[in-house]
PDB file of N, CA, C, O and CB in Angstrom:
ATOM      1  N   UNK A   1      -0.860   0.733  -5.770  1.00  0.00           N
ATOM      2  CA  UNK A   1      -2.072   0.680  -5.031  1.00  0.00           C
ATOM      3  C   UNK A   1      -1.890   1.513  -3.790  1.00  0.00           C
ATOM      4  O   UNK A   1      -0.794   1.722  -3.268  1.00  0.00           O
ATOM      5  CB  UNK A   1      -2.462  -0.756  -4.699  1.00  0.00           C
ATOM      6  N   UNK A   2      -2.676   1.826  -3.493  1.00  0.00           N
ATOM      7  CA  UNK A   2      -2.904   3.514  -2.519  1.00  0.00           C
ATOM      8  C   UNK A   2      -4.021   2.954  -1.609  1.00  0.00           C
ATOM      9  O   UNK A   2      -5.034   2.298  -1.853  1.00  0.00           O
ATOM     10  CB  UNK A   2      -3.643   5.290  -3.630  1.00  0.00           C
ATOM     11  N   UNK A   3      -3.458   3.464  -0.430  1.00  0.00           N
ATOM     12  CA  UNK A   3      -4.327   3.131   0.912  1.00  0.00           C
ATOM     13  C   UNK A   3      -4.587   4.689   1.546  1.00  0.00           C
ATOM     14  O   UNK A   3      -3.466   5.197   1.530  1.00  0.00           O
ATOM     15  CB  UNK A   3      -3.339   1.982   2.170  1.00  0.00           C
ATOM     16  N   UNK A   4      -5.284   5.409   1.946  1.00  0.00           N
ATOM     17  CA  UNK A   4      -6.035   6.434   2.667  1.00  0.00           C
ATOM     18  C   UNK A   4      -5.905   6.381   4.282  1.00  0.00           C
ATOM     19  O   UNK A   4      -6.685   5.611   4.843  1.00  0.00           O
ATOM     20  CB  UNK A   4      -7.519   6.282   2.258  1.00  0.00           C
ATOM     21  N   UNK A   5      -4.941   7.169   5.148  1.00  0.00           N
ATOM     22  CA  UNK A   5      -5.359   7.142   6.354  1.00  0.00           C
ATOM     23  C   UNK A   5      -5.186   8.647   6.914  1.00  0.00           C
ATOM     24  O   UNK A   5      -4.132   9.278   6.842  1.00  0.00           O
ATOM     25  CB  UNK A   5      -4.624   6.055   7.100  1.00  0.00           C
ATOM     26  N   UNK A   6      -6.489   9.162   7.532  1.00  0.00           N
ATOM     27  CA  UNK A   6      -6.542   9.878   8.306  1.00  0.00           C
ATOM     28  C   UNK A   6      -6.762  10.220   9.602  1.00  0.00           C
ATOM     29  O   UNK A   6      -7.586   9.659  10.324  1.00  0.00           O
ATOM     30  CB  UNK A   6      -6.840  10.159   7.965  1.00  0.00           C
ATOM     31  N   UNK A   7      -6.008  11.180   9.946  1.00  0.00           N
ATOM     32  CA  UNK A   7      -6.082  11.857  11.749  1.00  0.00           C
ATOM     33  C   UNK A   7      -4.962  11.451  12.436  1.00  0.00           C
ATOM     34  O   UNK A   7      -4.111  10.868  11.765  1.00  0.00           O
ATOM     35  CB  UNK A   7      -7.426  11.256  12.827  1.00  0.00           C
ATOM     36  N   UNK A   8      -4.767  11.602  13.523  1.00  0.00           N
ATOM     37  CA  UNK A   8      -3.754  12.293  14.593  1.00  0.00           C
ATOM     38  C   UNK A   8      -2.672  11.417  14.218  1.00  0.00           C
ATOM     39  O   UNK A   8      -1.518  11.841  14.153  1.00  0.00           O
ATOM     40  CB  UNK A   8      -4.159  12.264  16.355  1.00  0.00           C
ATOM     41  N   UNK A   9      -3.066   9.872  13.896  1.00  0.00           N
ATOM     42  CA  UNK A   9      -2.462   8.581  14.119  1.00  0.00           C
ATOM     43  C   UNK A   9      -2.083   7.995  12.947  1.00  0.00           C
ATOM     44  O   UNK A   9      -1.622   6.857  12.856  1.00  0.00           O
ATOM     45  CB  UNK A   9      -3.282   7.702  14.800  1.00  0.00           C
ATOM     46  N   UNK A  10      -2.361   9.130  11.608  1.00  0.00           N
ATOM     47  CA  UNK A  10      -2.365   8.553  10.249  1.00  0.00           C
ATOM     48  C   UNK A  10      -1.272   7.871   9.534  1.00  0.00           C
ATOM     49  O   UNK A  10      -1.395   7.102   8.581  1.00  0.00           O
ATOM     50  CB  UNK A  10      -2.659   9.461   9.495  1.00  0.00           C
ATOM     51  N   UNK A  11       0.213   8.390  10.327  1.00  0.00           N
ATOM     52  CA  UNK A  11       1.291   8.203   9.826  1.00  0.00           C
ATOM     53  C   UNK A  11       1.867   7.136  10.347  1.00  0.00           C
ATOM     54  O   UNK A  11       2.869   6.750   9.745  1.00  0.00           O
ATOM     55  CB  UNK A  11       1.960   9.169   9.867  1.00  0.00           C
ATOM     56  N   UNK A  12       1.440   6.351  11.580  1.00  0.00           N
ATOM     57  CA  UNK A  12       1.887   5.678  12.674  1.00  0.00           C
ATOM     58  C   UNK A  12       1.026   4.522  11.899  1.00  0.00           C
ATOM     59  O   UNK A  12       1.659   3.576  11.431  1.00  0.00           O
ATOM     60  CB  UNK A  12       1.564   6.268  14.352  1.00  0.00           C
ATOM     61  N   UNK A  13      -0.439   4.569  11.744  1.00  0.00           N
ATOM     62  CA  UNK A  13      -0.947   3.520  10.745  1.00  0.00           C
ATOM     63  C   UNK A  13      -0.721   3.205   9.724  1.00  0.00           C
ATOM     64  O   UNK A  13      -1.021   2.036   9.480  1.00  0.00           O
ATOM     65  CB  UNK A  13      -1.798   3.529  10.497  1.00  0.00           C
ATOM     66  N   UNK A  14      -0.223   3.849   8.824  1.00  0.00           N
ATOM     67  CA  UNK A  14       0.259   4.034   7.313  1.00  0.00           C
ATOM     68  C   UNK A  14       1.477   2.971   7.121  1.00  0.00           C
ATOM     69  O   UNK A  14       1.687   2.101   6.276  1.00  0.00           O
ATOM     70  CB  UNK A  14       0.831   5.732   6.988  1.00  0.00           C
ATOM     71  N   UNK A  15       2.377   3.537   8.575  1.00  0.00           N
ATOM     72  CA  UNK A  15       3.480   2.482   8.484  1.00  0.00           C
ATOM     73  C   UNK A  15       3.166   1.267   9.160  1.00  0.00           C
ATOM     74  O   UNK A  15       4.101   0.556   8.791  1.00  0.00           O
ATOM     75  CB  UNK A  15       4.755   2.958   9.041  1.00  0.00           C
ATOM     76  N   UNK A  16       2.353   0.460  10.020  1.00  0.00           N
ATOM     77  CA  UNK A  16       1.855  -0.610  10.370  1.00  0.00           C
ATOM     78  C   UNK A  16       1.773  -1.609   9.335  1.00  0.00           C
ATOM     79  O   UNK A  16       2.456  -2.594   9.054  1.00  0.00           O
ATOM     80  CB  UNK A  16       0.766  -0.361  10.889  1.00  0.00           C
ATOM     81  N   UNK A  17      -0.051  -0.661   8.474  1.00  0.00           N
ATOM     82  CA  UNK A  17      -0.578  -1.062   6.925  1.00  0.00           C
ATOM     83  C   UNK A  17       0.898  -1.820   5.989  1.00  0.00           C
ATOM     84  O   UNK A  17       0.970  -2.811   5.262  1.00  0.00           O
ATOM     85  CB  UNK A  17      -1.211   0.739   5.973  1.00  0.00           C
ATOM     86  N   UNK A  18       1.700  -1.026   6.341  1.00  0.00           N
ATOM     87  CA  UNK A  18       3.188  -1.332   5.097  1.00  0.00           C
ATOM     88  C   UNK A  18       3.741  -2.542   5.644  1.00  0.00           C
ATOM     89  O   UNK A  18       4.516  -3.200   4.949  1.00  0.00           O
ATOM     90  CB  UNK A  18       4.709   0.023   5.044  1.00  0.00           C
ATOM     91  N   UNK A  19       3.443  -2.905   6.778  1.00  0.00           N
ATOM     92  CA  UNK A  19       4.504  -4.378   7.565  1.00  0.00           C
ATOM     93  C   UNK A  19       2.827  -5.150   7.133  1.00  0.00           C
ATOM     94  O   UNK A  19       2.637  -5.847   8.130  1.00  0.00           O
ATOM     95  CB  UNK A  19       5.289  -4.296  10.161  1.00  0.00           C
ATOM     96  N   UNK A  20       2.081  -5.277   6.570  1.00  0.00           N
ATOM     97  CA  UNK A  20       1.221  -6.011   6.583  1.00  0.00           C
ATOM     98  C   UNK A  20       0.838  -6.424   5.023  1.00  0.00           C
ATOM     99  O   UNK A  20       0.406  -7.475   4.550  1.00  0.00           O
ATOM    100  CB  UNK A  20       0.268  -5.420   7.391  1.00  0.00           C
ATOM    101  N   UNK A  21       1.252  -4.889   4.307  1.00  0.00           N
ATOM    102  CA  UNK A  21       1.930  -5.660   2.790  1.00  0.00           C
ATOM    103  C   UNK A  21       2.579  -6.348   2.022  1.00  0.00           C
ATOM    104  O   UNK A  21       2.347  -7.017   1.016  1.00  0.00           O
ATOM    105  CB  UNK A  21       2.226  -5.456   2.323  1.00  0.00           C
ATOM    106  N   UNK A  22       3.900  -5.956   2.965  1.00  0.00           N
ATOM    107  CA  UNK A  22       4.873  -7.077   2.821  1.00  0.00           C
ATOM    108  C   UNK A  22       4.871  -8.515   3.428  1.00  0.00           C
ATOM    109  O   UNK A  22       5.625  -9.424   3.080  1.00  0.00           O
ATOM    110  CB  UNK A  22       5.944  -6.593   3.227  1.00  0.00           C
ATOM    111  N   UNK A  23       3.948  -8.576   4.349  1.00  0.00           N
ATOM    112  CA  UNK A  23       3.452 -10.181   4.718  1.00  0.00           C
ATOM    113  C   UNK A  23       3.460 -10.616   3.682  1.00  0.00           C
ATOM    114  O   UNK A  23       4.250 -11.368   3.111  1.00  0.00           O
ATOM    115  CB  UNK A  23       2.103 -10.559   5.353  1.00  0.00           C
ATOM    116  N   UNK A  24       1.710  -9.711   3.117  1.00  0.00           N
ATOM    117  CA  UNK A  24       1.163 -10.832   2.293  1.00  0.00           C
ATOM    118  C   UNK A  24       2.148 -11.231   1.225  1.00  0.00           C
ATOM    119  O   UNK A  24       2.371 -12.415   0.973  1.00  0.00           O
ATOM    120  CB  UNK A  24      -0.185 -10.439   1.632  1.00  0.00           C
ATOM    121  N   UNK A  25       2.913  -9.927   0.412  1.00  0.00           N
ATOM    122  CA  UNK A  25       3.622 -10.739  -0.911  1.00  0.00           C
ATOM    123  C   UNK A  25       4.473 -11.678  -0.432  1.00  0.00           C
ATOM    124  O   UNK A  25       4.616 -12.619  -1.213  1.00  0.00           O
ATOM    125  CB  UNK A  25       4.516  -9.838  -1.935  1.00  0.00           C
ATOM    126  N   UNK A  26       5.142 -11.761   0.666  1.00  0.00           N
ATOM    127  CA  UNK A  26       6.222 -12.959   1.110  1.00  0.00           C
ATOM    128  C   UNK A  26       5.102 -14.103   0.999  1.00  0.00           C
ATOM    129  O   UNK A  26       5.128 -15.009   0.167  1.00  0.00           O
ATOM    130  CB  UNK A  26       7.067 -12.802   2.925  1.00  0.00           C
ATOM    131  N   UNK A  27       4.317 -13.952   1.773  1.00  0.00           N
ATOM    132  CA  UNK A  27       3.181 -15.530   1.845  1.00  0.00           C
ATOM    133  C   UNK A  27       2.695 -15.681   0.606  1.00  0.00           C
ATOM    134  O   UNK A  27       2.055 -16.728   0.507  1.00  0.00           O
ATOM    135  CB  UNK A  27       1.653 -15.505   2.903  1.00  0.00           C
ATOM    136  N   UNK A  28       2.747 -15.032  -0.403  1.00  0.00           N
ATOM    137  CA  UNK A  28       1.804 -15.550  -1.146  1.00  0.00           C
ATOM    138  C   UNK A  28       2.902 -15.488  -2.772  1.00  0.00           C
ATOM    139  O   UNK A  28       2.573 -15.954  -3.863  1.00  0.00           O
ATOM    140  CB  UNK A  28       0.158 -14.507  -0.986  1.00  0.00           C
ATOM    141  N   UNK A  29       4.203 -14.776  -2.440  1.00  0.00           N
ATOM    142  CA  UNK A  29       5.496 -14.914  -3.269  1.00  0.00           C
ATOM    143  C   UNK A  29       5.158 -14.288  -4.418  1.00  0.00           C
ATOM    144  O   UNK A  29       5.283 -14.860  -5.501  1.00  0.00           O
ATOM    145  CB  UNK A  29       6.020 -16.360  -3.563  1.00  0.00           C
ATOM    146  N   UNK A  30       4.623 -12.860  -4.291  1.00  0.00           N
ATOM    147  CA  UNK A  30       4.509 -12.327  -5.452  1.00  0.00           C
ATOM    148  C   UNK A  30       5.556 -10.944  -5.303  1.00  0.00           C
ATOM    149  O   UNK A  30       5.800 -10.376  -4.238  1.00  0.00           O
ATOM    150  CB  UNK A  30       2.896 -12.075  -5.775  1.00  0.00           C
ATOM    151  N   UNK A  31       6.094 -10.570  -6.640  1.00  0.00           N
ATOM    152  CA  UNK A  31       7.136  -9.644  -6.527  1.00  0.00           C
ATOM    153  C   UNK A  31       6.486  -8.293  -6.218  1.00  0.00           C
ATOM    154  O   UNK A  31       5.257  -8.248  -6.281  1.00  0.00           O
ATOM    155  CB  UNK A  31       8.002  -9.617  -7.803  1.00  0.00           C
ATOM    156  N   UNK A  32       7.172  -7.176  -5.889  1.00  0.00           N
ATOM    157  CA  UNK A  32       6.448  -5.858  -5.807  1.00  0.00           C
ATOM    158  C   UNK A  32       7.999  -5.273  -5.620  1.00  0.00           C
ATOM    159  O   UNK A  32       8.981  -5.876  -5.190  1.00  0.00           O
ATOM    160  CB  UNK A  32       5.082  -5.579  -4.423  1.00  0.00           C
ATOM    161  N   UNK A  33       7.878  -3.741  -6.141  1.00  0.00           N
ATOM    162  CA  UNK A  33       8.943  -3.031  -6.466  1.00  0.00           C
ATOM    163  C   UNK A  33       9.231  -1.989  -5.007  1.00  0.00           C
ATOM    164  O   UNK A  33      10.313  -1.632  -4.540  1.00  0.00           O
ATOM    165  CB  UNK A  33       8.591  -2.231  -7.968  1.00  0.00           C
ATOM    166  N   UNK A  34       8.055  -1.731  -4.605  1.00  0.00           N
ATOM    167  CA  UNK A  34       8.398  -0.446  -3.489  1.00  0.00           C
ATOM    168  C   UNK A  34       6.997  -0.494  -2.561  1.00  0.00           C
ATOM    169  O   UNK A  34       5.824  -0.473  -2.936  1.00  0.00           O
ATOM    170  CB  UNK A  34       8.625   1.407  -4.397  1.00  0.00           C
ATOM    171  N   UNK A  35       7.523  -0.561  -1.306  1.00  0.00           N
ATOM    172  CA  UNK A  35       6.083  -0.602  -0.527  1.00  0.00           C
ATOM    173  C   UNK A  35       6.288   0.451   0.488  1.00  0.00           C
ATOM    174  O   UNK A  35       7.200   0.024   1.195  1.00  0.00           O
ATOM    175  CB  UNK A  35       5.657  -2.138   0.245  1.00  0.00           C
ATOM    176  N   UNK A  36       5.943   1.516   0.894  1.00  0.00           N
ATOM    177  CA  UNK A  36       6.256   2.649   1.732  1.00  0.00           C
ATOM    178  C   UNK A  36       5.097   3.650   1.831  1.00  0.00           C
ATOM    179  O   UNK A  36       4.017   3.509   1.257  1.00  0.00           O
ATOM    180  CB  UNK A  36       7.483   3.334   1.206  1.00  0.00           C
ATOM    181  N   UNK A  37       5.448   4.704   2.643  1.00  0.00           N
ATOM    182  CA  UNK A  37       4.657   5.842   3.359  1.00  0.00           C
ATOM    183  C   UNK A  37       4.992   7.118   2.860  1.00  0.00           C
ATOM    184  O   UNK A  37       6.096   7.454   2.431  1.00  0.00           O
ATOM    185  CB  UNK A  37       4.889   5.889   4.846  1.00  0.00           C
ATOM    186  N   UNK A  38       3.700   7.993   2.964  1.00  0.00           N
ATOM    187  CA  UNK A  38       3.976   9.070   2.484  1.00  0.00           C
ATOM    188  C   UNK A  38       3.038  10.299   3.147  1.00  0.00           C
ATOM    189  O   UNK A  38       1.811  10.264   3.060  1.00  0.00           O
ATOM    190  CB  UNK A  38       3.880   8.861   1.068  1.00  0.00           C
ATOM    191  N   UNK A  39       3.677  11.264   3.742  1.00  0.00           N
ATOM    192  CA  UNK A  39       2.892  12.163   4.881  1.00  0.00           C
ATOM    193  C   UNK A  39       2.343  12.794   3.867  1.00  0.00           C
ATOM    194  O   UNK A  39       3.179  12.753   2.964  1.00  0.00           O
ATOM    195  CB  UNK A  39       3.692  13.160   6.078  1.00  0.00           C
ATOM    196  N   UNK A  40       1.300  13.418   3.470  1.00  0.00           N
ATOM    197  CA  UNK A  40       0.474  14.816   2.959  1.00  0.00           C
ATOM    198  C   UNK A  40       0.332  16.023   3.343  1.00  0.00           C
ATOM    199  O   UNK A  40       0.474  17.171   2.922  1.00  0.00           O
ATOM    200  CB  UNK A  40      -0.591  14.730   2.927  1.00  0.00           C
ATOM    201  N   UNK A  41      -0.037  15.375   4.394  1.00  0.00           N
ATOM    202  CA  UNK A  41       0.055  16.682   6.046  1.00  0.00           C
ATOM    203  C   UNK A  41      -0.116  16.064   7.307  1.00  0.00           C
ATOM    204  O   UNK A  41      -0.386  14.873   7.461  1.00  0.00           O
ATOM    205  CB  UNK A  41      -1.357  17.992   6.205  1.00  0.00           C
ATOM    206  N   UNK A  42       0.023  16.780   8.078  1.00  0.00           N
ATOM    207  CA  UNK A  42      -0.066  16.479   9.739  1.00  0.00           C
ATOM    208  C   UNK A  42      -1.035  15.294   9.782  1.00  0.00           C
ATOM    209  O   UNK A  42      -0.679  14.297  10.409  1.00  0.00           O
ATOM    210  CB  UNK A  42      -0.733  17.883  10.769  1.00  0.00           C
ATOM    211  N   UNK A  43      -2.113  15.309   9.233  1.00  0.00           N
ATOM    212  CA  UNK A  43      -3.521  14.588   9.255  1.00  0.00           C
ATOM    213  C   UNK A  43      -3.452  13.324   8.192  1.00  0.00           C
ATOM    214  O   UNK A  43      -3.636  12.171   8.579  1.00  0.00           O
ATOM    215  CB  UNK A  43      -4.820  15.734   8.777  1.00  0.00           C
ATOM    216  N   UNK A  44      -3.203  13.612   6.982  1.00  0.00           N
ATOM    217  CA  UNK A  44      -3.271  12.560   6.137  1.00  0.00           C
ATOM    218  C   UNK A  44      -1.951  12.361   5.443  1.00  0.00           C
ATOM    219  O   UNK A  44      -1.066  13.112   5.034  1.00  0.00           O
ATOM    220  CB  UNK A  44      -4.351  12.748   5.215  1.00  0.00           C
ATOM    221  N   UNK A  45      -2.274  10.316   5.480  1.00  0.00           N
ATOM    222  CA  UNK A  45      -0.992  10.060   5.314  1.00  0.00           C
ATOM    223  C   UNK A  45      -1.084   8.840   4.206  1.00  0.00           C
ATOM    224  O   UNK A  45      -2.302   8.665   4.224  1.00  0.00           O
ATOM    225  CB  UNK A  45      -0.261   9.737   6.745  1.00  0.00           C
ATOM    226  N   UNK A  46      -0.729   8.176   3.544  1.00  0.00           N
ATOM    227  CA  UNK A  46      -1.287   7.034   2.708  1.00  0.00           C
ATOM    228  C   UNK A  46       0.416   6.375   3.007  1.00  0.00           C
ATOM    229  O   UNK A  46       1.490   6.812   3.421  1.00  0.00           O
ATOM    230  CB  UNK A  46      -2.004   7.473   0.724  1.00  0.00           C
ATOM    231  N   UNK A  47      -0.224   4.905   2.440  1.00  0.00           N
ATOM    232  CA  UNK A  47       0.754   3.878   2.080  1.00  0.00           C
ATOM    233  C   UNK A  47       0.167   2.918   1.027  1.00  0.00           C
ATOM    234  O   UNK A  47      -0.887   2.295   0.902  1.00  0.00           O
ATOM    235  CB  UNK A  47       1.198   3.090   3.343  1.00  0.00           C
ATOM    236  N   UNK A  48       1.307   3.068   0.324  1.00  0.00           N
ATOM    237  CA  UNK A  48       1.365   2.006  -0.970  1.00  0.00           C
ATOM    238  C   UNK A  48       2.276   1.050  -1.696  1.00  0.00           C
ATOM    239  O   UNK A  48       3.456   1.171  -1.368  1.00  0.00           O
ATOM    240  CB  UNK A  48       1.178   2.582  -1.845  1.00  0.00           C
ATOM    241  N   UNK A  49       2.055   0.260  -2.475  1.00  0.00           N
ATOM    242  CA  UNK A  49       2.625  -0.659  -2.722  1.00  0.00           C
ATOM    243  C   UNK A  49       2.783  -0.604  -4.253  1.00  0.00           C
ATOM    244  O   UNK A  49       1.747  -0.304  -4.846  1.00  0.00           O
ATOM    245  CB  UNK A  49       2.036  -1.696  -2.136  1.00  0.00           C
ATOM    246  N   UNK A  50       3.747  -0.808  -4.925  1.00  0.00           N
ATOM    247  CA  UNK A  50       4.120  -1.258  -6.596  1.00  0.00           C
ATOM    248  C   UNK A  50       4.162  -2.031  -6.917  1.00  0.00           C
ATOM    249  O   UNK A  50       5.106  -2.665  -6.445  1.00  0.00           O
ATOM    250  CB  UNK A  50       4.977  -1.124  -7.214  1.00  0.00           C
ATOM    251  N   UNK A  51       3.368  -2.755  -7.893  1.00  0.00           N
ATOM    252  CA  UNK A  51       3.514  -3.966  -8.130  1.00  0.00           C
ATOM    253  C   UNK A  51       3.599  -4.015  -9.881  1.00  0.00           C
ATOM    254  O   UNK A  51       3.260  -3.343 -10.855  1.00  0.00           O
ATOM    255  CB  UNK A  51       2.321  -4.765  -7.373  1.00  0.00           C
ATOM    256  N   UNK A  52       3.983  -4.723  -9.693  1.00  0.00           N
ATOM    257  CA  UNK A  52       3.699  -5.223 -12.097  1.00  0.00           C
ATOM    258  C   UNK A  52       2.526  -5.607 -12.219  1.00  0.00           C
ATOM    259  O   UNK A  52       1.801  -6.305 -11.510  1.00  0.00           O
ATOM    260  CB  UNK A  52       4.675  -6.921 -13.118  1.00  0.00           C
ATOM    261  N   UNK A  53       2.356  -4.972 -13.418  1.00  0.00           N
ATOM    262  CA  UNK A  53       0.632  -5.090 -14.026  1.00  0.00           C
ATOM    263  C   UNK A  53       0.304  -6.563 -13.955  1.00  0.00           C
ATOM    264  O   UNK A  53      -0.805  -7.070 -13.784  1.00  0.00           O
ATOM    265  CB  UNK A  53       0.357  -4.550 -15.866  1.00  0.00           C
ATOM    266  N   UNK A  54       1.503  -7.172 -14.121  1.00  0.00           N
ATOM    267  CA  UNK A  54       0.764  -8.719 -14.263  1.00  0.00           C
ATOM    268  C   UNK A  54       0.278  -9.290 -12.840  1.00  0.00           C
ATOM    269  O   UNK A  54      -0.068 -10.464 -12.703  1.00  0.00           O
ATOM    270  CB  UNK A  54       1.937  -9.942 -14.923  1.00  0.00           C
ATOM    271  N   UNK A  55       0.285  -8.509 -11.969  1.00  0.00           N
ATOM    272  CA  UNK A  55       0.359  -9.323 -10.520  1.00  0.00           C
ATOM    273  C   UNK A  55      -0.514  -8.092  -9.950  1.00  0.00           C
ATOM    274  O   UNK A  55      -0.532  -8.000  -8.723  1.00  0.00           O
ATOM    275  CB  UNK A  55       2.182  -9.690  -9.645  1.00  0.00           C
ATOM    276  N   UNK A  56      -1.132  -7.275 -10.580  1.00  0.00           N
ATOM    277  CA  UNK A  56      -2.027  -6.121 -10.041  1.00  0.00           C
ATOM    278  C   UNK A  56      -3.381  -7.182  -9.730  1.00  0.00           C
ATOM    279  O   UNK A  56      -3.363  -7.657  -8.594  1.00  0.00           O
ATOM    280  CB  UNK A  56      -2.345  -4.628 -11.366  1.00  0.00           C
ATOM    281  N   UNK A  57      -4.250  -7.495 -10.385  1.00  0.00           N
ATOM    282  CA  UNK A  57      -5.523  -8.070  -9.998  1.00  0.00           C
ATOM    283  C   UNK A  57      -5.673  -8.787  -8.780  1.00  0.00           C
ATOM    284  O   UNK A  57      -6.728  -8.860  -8.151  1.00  0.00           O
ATOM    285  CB  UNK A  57      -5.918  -8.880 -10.918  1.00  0.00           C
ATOM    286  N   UNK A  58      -4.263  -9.477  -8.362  1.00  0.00           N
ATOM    287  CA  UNK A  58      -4.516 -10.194  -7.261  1.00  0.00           C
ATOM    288  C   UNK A  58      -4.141  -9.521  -5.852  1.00  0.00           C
ATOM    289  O   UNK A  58      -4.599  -9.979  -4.805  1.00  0.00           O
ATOM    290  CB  UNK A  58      -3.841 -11.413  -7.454  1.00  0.00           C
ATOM    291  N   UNK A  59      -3.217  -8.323  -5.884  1.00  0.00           N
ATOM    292  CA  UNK A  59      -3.200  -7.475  -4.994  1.00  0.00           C
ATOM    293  C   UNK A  59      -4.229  -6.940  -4.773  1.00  0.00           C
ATOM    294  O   UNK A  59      -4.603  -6.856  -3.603  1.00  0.00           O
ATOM    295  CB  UNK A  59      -2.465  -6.747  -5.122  1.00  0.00           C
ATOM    296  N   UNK A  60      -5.114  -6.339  -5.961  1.00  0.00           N
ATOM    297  CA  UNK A  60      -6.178  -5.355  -5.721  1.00  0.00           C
ATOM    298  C   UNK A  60      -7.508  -6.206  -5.039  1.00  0.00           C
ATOM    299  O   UNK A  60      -8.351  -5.767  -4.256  1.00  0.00           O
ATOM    300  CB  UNK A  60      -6.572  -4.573  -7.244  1.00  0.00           C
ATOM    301  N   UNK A  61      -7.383  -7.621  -5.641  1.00  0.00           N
ATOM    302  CA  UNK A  61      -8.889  -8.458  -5.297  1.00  0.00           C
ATOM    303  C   UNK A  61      -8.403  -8.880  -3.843  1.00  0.00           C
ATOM    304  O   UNK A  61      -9.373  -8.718  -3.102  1.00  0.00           O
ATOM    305  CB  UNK A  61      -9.383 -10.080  -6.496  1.00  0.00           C
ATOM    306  N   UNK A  62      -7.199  -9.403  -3.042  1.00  0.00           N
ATOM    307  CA  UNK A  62      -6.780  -9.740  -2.010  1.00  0.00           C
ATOM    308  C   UNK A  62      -6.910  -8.578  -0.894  1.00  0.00           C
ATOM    309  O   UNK A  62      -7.462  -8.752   0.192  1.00  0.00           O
ATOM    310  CB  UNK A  62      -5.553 -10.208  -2.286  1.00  0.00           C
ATOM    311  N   UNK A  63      -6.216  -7.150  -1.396  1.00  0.00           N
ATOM    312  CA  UNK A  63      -6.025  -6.365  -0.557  1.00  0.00           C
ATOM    313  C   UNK A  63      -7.023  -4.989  -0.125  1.00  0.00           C
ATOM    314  O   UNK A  63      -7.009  -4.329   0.914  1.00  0.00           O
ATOM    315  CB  UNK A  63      -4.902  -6.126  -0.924  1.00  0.00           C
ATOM    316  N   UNK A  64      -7.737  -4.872  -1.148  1.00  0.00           N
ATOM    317  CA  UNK A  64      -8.748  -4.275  -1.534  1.00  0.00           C
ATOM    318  C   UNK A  64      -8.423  -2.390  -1.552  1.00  0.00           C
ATOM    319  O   UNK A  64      -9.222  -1.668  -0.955  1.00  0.00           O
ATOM    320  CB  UNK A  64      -9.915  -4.871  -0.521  1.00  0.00           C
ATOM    321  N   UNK A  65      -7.417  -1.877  -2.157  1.00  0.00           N
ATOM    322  CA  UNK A  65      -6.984  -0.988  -2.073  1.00  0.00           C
ATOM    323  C   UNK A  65      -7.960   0.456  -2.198  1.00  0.00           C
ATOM    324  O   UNK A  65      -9.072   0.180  -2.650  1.00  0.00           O
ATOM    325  CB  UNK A  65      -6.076  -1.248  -2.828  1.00  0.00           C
ATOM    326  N   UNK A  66      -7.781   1.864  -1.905  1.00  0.00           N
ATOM    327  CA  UNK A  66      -8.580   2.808  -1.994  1.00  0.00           C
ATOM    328  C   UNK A  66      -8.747   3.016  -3.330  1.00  0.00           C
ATOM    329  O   UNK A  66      -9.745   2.980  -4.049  1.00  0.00           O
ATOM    330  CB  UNK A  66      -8.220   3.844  -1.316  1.00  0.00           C
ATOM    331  N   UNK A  67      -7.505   3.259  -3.553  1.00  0.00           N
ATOM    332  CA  UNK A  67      -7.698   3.250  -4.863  1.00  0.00           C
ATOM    333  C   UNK A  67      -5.913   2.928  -6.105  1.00  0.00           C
ATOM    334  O   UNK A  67      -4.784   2.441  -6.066  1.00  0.00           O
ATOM    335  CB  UNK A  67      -8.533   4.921  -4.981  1.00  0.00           C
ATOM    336  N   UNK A  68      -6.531   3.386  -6.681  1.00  0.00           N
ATOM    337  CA  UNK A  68      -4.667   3.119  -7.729  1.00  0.00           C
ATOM    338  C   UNK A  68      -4.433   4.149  -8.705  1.00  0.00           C
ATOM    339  O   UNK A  68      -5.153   5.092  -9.031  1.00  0.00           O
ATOM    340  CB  UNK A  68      -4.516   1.493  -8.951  1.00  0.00           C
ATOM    341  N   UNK A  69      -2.905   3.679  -9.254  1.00  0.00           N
ATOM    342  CA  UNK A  69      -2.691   4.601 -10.210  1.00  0.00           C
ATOM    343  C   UNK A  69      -2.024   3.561 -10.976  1.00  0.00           C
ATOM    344  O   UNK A  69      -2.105   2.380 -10.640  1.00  0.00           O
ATOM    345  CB  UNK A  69      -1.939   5.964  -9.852  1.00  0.00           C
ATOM    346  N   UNK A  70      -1.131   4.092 -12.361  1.00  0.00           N
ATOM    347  CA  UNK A  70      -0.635   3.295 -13.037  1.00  0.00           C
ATOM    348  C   UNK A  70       0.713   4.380 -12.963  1.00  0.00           C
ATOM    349  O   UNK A  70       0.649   5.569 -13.275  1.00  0.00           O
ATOM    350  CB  UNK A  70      -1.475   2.809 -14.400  1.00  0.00           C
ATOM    351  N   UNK A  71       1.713   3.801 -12.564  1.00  0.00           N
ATOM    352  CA  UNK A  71       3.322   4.428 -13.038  1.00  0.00           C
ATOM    353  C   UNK A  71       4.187   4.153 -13.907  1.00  0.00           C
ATOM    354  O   UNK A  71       4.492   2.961 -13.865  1.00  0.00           O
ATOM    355  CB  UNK A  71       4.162   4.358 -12.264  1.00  0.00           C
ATOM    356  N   UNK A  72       4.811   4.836 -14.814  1.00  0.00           N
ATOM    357  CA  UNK A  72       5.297   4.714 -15.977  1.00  0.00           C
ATOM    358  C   UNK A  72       6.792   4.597 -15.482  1.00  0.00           C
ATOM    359  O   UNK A  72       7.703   4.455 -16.298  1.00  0.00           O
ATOM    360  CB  UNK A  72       4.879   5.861 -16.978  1.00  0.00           C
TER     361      UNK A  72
END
């Protein structure tokens, strides 16, 4: 699941967003494989989270992500 942040501050938010992912799975004790940041450019920056398909619906309905992908 993929989060979108842009402008000056995108990368500085991106990593915030990521201490606020890992809340929730601790509180709510669901597993996830990799939660981190990723620059694009100067301007845009995203952060995302991995989770197992079986535990996707409740990330996506809880967290409300931009959007997703599926990784093999």
């Amino acid at each position: 699941m993929i989060w979108d942040f842009r402008g000056p501050e995108a990368f500085e938010i991106a990593k915030h967003h990521c201490i606020h992912l890992e809340e929730f799975a601790v509180k709510e004790n669901l597993h996830f494989h990799e939660i981190a940041t990723k620059e694009i450019s100067e301007m845009y920056c995203i952060a995302f989270i991995t989770v197992k398909e079986k535990d996707m619906i409740i990330y996506r309905d809880a967290l409300q992500p931009h959007r997703g992908e599926v990784a093999k």
